[in-house]
N, C-alpha and C positions, 0 to 999 in steps of 0.2 A: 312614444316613449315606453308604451307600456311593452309592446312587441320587441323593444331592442333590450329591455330587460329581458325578457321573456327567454330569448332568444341569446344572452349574455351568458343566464343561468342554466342554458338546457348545453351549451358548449361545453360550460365550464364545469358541470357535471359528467359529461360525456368524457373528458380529458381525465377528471378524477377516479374514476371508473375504469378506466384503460392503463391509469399507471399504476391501481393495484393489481388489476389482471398482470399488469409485464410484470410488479413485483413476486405474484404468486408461481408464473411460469420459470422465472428467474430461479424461485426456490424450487422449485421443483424439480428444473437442470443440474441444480447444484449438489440435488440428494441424489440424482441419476450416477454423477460423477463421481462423488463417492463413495458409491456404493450401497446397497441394503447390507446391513445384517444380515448373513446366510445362518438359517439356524439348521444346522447336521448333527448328528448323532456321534461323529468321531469327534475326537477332540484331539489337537494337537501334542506332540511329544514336548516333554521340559528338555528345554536345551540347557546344556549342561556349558558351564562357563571354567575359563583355565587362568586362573589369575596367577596362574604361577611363571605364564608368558608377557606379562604387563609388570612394567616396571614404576614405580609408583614412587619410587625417589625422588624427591626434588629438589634441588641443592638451587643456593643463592645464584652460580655461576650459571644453572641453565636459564634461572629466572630471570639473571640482568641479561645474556644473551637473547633470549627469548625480547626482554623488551626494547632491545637496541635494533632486532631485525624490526620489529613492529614499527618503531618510530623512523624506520628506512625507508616502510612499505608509505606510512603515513606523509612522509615528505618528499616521495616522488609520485605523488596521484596528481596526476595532469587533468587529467579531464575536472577533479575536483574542484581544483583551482578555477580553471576556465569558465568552470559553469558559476562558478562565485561572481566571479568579474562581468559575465554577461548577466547575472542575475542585478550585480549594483549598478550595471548602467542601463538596463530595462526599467527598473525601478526610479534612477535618476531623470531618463529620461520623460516618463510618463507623468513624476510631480512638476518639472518645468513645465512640460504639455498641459495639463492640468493648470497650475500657476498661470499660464498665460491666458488660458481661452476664460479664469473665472477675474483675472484683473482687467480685460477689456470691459468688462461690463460697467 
């Protein structure tokens, strides 16, 4: 008994130990990918903005057009749907599955 302890706790260590290593390499790809900080002596020019080309009106008639495309785009998502309906019959079917194998007992 004492061995399959022994030998329970050196696993179970051994696994805890390897999934902070994956968590510290993980970070440390993650910093790779976005990049260091490059610190240089130039420094970037101000970009100069033209708001005199942006129109900033916004009137009721674009606002209700703007929300009648929206609810166009929202009531022809097919795939949305679909994944709704296979998600409530996954769901369905696994409480009867479930339901059944705990009322045999």
């Amino acid at each position: 008994m004492k061995m399959f302890m022994l030998k329970s706790f050196a696993i179970a260590s051994i696994m805890f130990i390897s999934v902070l290593a994956g968590i510290q390499i993980a970070n440390n790809g993650l910093n790779k990918l976005k990049g260091q900080p490059v610190q240089t002596t130039m420094t970037n020019p101000p970009i100069k903005s033209n708001n005199a080309n942006r129109s900033t009106d916004l009137t009721s008639h674009n606002l209700e057009a703007k929300k009648q495309k929206l609810e166009e785009i929202n009531g022809q998502n097919l795939f949305s749907e679909m994944g709704k309906k296979v998600a409530d019959g996954v769901a369905n079917t696994s409480k009867s599955l479930i339901n059944s194998i705990t009322s045999n007992n």
